[in-house]
N, C-alpha and C positions, 0 to 999 in steps of 0.2 A: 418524088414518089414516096418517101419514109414519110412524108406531111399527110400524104391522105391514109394512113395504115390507121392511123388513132382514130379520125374519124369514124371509119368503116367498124370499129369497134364500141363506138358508143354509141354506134343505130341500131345497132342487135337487138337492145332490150325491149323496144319497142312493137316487135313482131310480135307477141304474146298479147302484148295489151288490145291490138288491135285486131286477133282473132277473138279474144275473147270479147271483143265491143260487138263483133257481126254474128257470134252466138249470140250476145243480148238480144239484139235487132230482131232476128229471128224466132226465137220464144218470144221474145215482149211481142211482135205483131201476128197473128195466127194466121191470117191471111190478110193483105193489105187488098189485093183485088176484090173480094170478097164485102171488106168492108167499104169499097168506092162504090160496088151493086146499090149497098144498101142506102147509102148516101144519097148515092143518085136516084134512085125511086123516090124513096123520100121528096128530093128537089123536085122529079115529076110530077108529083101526089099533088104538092104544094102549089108547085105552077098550073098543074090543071086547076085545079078549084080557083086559083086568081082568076085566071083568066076564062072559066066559065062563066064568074061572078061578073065581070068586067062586063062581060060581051052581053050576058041577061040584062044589065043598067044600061047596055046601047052604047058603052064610051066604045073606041077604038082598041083592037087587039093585037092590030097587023104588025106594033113592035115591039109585042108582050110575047109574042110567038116562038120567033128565032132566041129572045133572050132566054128565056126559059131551057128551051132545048139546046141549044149551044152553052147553058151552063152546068146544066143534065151530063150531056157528052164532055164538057172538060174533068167535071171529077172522075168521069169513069176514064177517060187518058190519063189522068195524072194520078190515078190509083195504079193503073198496069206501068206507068214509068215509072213510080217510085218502088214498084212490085219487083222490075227489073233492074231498078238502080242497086237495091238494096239486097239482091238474092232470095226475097223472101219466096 
């Protein structure tokens, strides 16, 4: 029991640091959701005009489709999970 007293004493100092890392986190990103929106329009933007483009030359579109929008839809998850991973 006297073995773990020291320990317990040398993990203290590091509560400070690591409030002050998730204020960082916080100011550094202003909204993370916010920025997944925009991301992900963007990828829509970008996937529609491929695949307008595709489908006017006649190639095939049917697996340019889901890729685009399931790529769409992951950054907009993985903005709002890192939105709640991190408190922002």
């Amino acid at each position: 029991m006297l073995g773990v007293r020291p320990l317990d004493a040398l993990a203290q100092p590091g509560l400070p640091e690591m409030q002050q890392a998730g204020s960082f986190i916080r100011n550094s990103f202003f909204s993370m959701r916010d920025l997944s929106y925009v991301i992900s329009a963007l990828i829509a933007l970008v996937g529609a005009v491929v695949i307008y483009h595709k489908w006017q030359m006649g190639k095939d579109v049917s697996m340019d489709i889901p890729a685009w929008f399931f790529s769409s839809i992951f950054v907009l998850l993985t903005g709002a999970f890192l939105s709640q991973l991190f408190g922002i």
